[in-house]
Backbone as CSV, one residue per row, in Angstrom:
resi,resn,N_x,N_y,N_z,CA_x,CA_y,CA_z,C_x,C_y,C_z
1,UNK,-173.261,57.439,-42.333,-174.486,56.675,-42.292,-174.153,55.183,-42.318
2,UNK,-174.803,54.318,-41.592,-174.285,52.676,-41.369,-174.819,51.619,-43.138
3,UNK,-174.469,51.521,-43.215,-174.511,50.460,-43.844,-174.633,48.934,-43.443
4,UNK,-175.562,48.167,-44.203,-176.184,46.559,-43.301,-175.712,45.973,-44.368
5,UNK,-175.447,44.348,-43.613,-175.622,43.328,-44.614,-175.895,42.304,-43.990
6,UNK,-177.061,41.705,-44.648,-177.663,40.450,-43.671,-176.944,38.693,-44.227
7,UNK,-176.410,37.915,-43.729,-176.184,36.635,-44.280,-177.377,35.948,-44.602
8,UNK,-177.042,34.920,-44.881,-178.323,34.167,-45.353,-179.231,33.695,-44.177
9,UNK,-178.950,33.334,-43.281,-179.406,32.914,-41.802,-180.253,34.110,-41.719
10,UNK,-180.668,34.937,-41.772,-181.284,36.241,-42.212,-182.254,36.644,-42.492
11,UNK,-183.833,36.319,-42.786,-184.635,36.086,-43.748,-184.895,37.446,-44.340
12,UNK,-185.057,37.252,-45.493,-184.419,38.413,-46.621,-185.844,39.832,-46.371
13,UNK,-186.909,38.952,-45.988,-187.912,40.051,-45.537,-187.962,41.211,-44.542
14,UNK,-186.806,40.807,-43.607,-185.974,41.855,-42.910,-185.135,43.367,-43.580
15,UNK,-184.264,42.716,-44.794,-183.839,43.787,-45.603,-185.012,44.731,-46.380
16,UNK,-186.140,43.641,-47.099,-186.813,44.144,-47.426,-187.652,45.384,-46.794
17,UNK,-188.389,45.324,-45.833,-188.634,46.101,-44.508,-187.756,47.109,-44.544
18,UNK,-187.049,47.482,-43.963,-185.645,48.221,-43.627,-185.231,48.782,-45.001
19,UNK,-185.283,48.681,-46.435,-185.387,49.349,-47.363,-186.426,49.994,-47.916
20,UNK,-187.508,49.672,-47.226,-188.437,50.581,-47.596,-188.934,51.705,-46.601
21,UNK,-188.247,51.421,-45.095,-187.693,52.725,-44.429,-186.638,53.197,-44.072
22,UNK,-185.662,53.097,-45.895,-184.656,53.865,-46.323,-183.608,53.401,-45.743
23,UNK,-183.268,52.527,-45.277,-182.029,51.879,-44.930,-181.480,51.076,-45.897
24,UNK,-179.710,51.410,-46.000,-179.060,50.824,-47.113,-178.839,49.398,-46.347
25,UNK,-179.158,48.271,-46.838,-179.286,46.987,-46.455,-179.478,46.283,-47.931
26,UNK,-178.130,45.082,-47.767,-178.183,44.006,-48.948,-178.444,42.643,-48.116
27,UNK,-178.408,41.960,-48.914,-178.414,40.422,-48.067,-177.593,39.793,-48.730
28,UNK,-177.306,38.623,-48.296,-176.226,37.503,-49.370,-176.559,37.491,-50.313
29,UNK,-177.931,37.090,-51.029,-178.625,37.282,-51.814,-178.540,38.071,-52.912
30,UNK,-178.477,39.030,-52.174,-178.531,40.368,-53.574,-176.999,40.169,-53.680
31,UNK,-176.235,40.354,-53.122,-174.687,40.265,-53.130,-174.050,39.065,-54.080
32,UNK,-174.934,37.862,-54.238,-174.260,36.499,-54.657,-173.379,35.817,-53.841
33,UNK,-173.719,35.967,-52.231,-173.047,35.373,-51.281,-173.582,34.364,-50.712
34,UNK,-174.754,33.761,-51.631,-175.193,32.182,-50.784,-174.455,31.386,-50.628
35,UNK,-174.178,30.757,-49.205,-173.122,29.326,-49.411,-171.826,29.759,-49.217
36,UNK,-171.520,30.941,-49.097,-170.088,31.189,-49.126,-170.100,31.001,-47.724
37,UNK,-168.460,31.039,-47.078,-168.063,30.137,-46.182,-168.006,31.951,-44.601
38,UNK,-167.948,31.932,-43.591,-168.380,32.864,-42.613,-166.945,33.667,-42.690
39,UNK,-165.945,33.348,-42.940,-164.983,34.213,-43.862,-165.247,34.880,-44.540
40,UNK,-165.435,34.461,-45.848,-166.084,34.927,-47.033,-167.242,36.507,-46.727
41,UNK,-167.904,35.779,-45.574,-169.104,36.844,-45.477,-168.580,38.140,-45.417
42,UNK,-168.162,37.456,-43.879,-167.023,38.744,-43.100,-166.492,39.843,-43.796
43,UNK,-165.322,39.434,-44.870,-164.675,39.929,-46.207,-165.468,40.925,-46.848
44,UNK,-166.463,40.368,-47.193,-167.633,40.958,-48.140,-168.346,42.355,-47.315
45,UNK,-168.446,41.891,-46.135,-169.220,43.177,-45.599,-168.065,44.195,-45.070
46,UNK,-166.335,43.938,-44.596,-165.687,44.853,-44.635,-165.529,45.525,-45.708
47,UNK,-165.623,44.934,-46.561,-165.216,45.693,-47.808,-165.781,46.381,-48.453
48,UNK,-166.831,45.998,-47.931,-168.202,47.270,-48.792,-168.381,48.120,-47.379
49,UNK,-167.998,47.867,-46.476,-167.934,48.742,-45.177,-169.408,48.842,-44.569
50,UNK,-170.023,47.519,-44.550,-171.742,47.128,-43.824,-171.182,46.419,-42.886
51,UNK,-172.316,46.392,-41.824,-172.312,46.020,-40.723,-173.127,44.577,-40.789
52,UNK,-171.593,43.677,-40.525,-173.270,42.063,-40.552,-174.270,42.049,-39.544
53,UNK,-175.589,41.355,-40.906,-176.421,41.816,-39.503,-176.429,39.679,-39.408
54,UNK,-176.465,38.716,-38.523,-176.577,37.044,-38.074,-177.061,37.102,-37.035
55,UNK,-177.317,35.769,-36.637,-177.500,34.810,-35.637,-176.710,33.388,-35.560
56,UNK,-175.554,34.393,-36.701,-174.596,32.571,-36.633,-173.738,32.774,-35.732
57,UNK,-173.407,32.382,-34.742,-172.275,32.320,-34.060,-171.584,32.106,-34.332
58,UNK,-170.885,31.649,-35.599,-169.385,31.127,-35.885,-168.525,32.458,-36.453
59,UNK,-169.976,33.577,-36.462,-168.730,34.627,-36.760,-168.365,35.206,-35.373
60,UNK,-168.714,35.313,-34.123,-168.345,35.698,-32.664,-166.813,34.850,-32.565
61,UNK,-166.117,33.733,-33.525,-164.620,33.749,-33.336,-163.955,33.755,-33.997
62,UNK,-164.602,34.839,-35.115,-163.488,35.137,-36.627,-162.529,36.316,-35.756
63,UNK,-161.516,36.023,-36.135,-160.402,37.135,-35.940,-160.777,38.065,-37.190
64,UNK,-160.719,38.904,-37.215,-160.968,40.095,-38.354,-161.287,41.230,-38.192
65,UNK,-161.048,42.448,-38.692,-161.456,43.560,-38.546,-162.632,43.570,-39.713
66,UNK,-163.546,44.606,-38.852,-165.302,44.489,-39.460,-165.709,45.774,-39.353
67,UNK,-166.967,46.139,-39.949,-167.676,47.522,-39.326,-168.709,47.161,-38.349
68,UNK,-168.487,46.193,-37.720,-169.722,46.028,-36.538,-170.247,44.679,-36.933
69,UNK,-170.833,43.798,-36.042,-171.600,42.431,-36.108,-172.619,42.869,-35.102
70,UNK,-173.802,42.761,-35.905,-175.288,42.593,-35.201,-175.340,41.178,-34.740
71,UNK,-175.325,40.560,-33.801,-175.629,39.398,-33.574,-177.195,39.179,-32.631
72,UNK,-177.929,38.554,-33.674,-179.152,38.310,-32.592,-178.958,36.721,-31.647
73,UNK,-178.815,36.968,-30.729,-178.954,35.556,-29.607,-180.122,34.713,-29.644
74,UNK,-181.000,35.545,-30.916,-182.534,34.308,-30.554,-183.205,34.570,-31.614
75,UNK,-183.827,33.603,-32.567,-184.504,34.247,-33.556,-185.997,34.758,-33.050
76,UNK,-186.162,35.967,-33.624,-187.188,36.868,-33.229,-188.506,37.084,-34.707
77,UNK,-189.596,37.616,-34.672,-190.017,38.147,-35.518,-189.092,38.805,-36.547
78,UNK,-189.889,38.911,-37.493,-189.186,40.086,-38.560,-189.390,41.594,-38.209
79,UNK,-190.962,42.122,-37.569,-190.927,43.050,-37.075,-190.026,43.518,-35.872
80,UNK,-189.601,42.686,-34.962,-188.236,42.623,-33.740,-187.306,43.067,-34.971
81,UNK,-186.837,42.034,-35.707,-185.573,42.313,-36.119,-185.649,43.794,-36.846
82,UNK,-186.270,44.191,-37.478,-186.670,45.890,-38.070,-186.307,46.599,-37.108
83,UNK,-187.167,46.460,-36.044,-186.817,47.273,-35.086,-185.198,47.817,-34.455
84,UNK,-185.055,46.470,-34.452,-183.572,45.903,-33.615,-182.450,47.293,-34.290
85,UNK,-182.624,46.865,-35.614,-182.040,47.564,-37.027,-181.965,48.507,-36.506
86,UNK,-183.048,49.049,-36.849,-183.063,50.452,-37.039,-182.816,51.406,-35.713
87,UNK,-183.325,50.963,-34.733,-182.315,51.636,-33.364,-181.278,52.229,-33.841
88,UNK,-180.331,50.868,-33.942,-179.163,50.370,-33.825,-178.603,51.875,-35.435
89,UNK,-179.298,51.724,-36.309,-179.340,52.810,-37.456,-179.342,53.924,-37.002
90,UNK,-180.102,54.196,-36.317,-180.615,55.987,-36.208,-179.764,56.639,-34.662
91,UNK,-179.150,55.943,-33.964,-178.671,55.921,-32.765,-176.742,56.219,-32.837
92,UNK,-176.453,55.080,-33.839,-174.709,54.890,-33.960,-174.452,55.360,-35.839
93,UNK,-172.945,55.796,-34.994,-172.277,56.426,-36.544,-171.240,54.912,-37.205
94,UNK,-171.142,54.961,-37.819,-169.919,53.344,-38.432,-169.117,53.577,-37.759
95,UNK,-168.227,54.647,-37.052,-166.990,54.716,-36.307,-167.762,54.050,-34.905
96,UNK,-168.763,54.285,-34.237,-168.865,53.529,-32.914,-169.138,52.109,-33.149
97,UNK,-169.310,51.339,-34.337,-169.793,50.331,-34.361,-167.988,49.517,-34.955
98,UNK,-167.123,50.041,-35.416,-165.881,49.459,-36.225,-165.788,48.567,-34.737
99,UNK,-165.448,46.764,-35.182,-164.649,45.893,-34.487,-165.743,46.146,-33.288
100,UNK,-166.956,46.356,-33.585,-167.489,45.794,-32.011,-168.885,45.365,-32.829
101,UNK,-169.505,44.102,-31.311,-170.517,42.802,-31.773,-171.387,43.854,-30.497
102,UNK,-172.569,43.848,-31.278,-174.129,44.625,-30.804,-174.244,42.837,-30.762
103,UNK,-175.677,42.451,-29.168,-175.751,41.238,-29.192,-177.006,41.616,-28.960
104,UNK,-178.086,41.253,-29.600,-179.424,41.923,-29.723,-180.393,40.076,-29.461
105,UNK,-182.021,40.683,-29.362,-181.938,41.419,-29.159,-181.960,42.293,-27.647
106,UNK,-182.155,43.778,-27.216,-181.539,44.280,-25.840,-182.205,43.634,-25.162
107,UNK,-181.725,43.464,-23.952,-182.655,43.178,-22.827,-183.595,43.951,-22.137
108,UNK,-184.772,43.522,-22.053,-186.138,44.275,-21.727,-185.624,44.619,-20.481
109,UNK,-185.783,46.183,-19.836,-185.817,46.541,-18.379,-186.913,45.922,-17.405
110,UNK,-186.403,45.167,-16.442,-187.037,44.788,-15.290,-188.346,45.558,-14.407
């Protein structure tokens, strides 16, 4: 089952959402990761084995092994970003997501 973790760039009402339809999701926040440096984050979510969920780009050129980077390209609603989630939740196992960047959110079919 995937595991999330949102940085602070994040707004925490997203996790909130997404835990109350049962998705394991922390934020910096709950973690005590405000302010820490996009290293730091990185670290934090391999190690607890969550998938970051940003919109910072400065983690797209961390060298590191990860369980997956959600990267949104645009800030969206909070209901988008739920959504985005939870696809992305109910769809992939942590082994399809290890060392690969989801760049959300998808592109609408033409």
């Amino acid at each position: 089952m995937l595991k999330f973790y949102t940085d602070e760039n994040v707004h925490v009402s997203v996790a909130k959402a997404l835990k109350e339809r049962g998705v394991d999701i922390i934020t910096a926040r709950d973690a005590g990761m405000l302010h820490k440096n996009d290293e730091a984050q990185l670290a934090f979510a391999e190690k607890q084995k969550r998938v970051l969920v940003t919109h910072d780009q400065d983690f797209l050129s961390l060298k590191a092994n990860h369980y997956g980077i959600m990267f949104f390209t645009k800030q969206i609603s909070v209901g988008q970003y739920v959504e985005e989630i939870e696809l992305v939740h109910l769809d992939y196992s942590p082994e399809d997501l290890k060392n690969t960047v989801f760049f959300l959110p998808a592109p609408q079919p033409l």
